[in-house]
C-alpha positions in Angstrom: 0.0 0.0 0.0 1.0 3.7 -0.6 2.8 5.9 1.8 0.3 8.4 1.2 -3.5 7.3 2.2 -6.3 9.1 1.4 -8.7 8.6 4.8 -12.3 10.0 5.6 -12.7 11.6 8.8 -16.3 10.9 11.2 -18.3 13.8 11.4 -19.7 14.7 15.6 -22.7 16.2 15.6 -22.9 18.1 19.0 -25.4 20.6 20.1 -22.5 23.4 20.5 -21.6 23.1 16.2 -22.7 25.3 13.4 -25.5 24.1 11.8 -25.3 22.3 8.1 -23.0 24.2 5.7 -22.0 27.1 7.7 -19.9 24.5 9.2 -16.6 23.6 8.0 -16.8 20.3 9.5 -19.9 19.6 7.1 -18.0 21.2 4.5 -15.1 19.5 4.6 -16.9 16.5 5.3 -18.8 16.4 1.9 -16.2 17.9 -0.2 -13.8 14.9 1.1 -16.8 12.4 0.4 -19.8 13.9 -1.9 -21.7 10.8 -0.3 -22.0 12.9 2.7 -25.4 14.9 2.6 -25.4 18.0 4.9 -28.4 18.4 7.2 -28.7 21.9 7.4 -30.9 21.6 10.4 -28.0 19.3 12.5 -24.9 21.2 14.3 -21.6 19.2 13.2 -19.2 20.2 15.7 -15.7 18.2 15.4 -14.0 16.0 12.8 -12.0 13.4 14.4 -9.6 12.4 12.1 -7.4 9.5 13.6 -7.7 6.0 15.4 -9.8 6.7 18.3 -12.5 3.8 18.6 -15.4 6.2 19.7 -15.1 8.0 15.4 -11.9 6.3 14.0 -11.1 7.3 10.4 -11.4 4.9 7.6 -9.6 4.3 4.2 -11.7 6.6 1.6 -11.4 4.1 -1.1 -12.9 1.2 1.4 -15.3 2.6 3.7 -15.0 -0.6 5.7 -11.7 -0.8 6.0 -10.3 1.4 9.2 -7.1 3.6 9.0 -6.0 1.9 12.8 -6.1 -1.6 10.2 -3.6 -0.8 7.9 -1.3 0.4 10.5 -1.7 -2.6 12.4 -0.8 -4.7 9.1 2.9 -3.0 10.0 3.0 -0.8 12.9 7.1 -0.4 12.3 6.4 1.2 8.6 3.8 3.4 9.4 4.5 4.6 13.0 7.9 4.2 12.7 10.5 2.3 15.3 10.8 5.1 17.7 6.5 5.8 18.1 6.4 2.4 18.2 8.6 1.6 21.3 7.4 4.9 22.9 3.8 4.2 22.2 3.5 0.3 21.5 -0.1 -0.7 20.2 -1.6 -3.8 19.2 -4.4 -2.1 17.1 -3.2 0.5 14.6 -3.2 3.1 17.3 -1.6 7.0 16.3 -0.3 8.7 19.7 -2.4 11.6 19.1 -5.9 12.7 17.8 -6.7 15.8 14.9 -9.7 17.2 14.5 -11.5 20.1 13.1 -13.7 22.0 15.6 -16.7 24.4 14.0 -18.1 26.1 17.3 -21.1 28.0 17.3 -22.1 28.0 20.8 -19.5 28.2 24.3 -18.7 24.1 24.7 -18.0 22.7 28.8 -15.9 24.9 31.0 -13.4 21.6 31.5 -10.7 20.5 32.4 -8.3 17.1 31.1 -6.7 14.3 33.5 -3.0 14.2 33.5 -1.6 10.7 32.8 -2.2 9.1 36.5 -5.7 10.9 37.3 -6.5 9.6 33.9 -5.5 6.0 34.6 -7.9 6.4 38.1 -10.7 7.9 36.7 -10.7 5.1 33.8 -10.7 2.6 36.8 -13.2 4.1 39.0 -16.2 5.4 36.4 -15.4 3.8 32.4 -18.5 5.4 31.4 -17.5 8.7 32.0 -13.9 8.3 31.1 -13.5 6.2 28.9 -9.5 6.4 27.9 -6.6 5.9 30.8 -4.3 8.3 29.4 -3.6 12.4 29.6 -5.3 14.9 27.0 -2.6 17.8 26.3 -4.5 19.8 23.4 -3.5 22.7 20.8 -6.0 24.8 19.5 -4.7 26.5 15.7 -7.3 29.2 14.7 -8.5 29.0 11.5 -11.0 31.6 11.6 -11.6 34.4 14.5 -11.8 32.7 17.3 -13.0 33.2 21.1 -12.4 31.2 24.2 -11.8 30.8 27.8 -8.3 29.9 28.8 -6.6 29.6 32.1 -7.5 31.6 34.8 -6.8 35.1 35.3 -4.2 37.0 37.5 -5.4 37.0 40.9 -5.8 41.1 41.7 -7.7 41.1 38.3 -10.3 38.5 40.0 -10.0 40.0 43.4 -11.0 43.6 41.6 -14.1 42.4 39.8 -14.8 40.1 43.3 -15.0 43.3 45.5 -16.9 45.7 42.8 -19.7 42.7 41.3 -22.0 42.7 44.3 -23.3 39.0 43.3 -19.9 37.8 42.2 -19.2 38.9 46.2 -22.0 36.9 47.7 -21.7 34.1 46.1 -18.3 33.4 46.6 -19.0 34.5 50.5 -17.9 37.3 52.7 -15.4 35.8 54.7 -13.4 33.6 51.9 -14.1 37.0 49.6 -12.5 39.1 52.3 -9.8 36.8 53.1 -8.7 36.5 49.4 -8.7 40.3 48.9 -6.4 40.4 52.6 -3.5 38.0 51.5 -3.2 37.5 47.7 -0.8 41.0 48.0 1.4 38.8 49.8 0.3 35.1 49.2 3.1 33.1 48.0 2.8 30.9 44.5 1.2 28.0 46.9 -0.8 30.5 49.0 -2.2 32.1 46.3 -2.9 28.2 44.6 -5.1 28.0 47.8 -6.8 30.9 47.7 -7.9 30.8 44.4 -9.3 27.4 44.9 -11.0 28.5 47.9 -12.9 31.1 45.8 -13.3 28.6 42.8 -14.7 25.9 45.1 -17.4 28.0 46.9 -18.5 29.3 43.2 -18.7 25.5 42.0 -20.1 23.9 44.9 -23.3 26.6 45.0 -26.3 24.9 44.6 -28.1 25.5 41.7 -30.5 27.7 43.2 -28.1 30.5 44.3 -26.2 30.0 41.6 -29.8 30.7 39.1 -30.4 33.6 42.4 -27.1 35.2 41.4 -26.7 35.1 38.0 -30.7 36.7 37.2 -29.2 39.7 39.4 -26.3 39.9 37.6 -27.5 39.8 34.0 -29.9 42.5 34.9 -26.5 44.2 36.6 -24.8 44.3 33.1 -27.7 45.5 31.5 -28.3 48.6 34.5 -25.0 49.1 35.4 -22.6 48.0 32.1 -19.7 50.1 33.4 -19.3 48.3 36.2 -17.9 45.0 33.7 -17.0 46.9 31.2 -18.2 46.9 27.2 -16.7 42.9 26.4 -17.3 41.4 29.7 -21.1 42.8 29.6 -21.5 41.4 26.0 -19.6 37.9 26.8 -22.2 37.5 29.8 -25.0 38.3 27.9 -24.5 36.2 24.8 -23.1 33.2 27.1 -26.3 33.8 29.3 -28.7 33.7 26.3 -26.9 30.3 25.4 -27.2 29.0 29.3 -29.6 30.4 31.0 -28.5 30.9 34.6 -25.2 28.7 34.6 -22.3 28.9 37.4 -20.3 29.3 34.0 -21.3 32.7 34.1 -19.3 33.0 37.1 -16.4 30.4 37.0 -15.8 31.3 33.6 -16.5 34.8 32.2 -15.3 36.2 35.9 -12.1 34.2 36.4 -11.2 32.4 33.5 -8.6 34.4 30.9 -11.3 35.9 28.1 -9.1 34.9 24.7 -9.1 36.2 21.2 -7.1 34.2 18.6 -6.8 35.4 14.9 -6.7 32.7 11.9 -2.6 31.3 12.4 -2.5 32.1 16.3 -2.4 29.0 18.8 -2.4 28.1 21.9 -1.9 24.9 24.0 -3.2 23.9 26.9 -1.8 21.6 29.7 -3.7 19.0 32.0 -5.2 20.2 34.6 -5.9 23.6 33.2 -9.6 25.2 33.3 -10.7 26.1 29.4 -13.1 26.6 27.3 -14.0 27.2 23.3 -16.7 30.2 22.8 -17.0 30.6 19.0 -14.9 29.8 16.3 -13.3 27.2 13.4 -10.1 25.6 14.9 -7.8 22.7 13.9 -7.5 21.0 17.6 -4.8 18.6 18.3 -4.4 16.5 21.4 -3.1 13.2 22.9 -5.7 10.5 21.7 -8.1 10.6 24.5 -11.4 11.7 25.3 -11.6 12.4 28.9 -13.2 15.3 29.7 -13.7 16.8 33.2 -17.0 19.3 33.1 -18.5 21.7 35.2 -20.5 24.3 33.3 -22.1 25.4 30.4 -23.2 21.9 29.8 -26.1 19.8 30.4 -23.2 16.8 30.3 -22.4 14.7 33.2 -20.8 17.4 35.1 -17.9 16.0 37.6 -17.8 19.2 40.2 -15.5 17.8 43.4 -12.4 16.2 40.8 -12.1 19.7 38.9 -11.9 21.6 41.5 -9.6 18.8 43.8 -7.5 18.5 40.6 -6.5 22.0 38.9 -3.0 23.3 39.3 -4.5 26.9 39.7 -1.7 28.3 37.8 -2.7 32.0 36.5 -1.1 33.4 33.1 -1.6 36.1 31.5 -3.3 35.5 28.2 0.1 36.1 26.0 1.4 33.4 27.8 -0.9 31.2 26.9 -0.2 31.3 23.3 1.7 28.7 21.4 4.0 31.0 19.7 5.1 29.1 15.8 8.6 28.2 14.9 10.4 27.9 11.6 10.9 24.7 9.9 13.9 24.0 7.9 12.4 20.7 6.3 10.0 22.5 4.6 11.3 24.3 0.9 10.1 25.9 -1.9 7.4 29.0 -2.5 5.1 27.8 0.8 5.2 29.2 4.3 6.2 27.3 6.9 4.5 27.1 10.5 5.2 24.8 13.2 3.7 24.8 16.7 5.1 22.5 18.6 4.1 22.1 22.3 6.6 20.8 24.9 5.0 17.4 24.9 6.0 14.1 23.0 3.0 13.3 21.7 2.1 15.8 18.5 3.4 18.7 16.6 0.8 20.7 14.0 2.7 22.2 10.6 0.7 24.6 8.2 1.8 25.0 4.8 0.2 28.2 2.7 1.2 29.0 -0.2 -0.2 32.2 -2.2 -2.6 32.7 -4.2 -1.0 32.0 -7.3 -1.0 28.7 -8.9 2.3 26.7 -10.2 4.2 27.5 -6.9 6.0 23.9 -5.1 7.4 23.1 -2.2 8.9 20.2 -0.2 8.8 18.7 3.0 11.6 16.6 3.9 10.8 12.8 5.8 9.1 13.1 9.1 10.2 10.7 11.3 6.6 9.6 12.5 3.2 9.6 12.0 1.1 12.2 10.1 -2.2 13.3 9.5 -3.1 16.1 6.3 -5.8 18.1 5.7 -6.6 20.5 3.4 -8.1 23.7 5.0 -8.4 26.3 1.7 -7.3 26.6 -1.6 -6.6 23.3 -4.3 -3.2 22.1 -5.5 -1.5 18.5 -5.9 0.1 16.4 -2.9 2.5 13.5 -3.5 4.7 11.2 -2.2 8.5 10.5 -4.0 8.0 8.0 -7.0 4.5 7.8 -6.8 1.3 9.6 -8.6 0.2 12.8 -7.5 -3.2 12.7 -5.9 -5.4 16.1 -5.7 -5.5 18.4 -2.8 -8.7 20.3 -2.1 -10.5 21.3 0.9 -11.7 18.2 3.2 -9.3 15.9 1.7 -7.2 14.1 4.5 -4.4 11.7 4.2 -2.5 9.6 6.1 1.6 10.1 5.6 4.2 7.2 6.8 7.1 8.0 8.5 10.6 9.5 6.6 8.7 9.9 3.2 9.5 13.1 1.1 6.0 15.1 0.3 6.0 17.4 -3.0 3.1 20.0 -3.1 2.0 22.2 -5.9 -1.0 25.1 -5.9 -3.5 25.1 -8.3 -5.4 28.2 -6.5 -5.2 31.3 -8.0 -8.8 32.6 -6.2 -7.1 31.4 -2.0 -4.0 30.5 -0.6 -3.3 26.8 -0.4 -3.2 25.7 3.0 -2.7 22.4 4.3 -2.1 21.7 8.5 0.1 18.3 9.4 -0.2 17.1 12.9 2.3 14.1 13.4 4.8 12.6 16.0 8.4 12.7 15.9 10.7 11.8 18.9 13.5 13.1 18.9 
């Protein structure tokens, strides 16, 4: 079999999506396979493009036949020896998981399992978590995109704590008081404490005060909008429209990090870190898992005592939450080159964009790994070294083997030609 494998990704239809073609999930999905109706009355959400069983990808030339099969058939050609030994697998498993994300309404506030809180939450509920391992995950803007990441510096909580009168009382007087007293002079672990004591008290409201609250303080944004501010007004507004009443309302829009990321920006975000998506097209990478730890804005299984037992309550500006992109000298020719590459093992995402123009190449040295391609915009040509060139449009995905040479060419004289590459290389 080729080196390069044209795949078809599984379409997730969650309530949070855009809705039929306005969704680039739905578009890519039927451009890839013109089988693929669109519903335009269904939200599609994510793409999954990878070996997870819950939407593993299959071979787009044999529906029946999964990606996870072929690599299986021989895991040392197409993971390579090094994934291999790191990651061994018995059934055609890739390390990591890529998907597209189309997001028209604010998705969980949540938070992922490191490696050893995923292994105990597998053990102790399956049905809730349903992988043992850790979920890293890179979010690569495609479009404008909105979401909550991380929480905020503590004396930008404690300010809108002491002058949001509902904020104030739901939190509590003493632990309010207390946090505004000693975060001037808390150390790094002190101030961990602190902010935990506020987040607990928030999330462990019942629903009733929380509903109690939040009526007040909608009306509060609309009476008083000075007092939040233009963006923090809007954002609790909209997010209140979409969830009537939810403690999201205060755990996230009041002391979660509000983040804008233009169409090329990233950022990644560790285990154990409080996030949310709010609106948006993104190209999502992560360690193949699908554990998720919620607590608002969902009507999911929410899991309230192991978030807030299990976040490092680490606060980062916004800046530093961003995945800033590197160079990369394997890649030649008239295309752009972006990598973002996380500090874990598991995944690294490459875009390639090439002008508008058509007749421009490039070349991408052998990866020593693993790879996943999609096409996000534009049309061109994508081959492997001594092999037929197979067409590039958007939707199309292939699988890539390790330490094969890819030669692109543009066709696109109307967009830019872009492609993103998520794959694993140890070094």
């Amino acid at each position: 079999m080729s080196s390069l494998i044209p795949i078809v990704g599984a379409a997730q239809n969650y309530a949070w999506g855009k809705y039929g073609s306005k969704s680039a999930v739905a578009q890519f999905s039927h451009s890839n396979d013109p089988s693929v109706s669109i519903d335009e009355t269904k939200p599609y959400a994510e793409l999954w493009m990878g070996t997870h069983a819950k939407a593993p990808a299959t071979l787009k030339d044999n529906r029946k036949k999964l990606l996870s099969d072929v690599i299986a058939s021989d895991p040392s050609k197409y993971l390579g020896s090094k994934v291999l030994s790191q990651y061994p697998t018995t059934n055609g498993g890739l390390p990591f998981l890529f998907k597209v994300l189309s997001i028209n309404k604010v998705l969980s506030i949540q938070a992922h399992p490191d490696k050893s809180l995923g292994a105990k939450l597998h053990v102790a509920d399956p049905s809730h978590y349903p992988d043992s391992n850790h979920k890293p995950e890179m979010a690569v803007a495609i479009t404008d995109f909105e979401a909550f990441c991380g929480f905020k510096p503590l004396p930008e909580i404690d300010v809108l704590l002491q002058k949001i009168p509902e904020f104030y009382q739901l939190v509590g007087a003493e632990v309010a008081q207390t946090f505004h007293d000693k975060i001037s002079s808390a150390s790094r672990e002190d101030g961990r404490r602190l902010l935990q004591s506020v987040f607990g008290k928030v999330m462990t409201a019942s629903p009733e005060t929380v509903a109690k609250y939040a009526k007040k303080m909608v009306a509060r944004t609309k009476s008083q909008p000075e007092l939040f501010g233009p963006v923090l007004a809007d954002l609790i507004q909209r997010l209140n429209s979409q969830f009537p009443d939810d403690v999201g309302l205060f755990c996230g829009c009041l002391m979660l990090n509000h983040c804008f990321l233009n169409p090329g920006e990233a950022m990644f975000l560790h285990a154990k870190e409080p996030h949310a998506y709010i609106s948006g097209n993104i190209m999502e990478c992560m360690a193949t898992s699908d554990n998720v730890i919620r607590a608002g804005f969902t009507p999911k299984f929410k899991d309230v005592d192991t978030l807030v037992s299990c976040l490092t309550y680490t606060t980062n500006p916004v800046e530093e939450q961003k995945q800033k992109p590197e160079d990369f000298a394997r890649g030649t020719g008239d295309a752009k080159f972006a990598l973002y590459n996380p500090p874990i093992d598991e995944f690294s995402v490459l875009q390639v964009k090439f002008e508008a123009r058509t007749g421009l190449s490039a070349h991408i040295a052998g990866i020593h790994g693993p790879s996943i391609v999609i096409v996000t915009d534009g049309s061109g040509e994508i081959a492997v070294k001594g092999e037929k060139s197979q067409k590039a449009e958007p939707g199309y995905i292939y699988f890539v083997a390790p330490d094969v040479e890819l030669s692109l060419s543009s066709s696109s004289s109307s967009s830019p030609f872009t492609l993103y590459r998520a794959f694993c290389e140890l070094e």
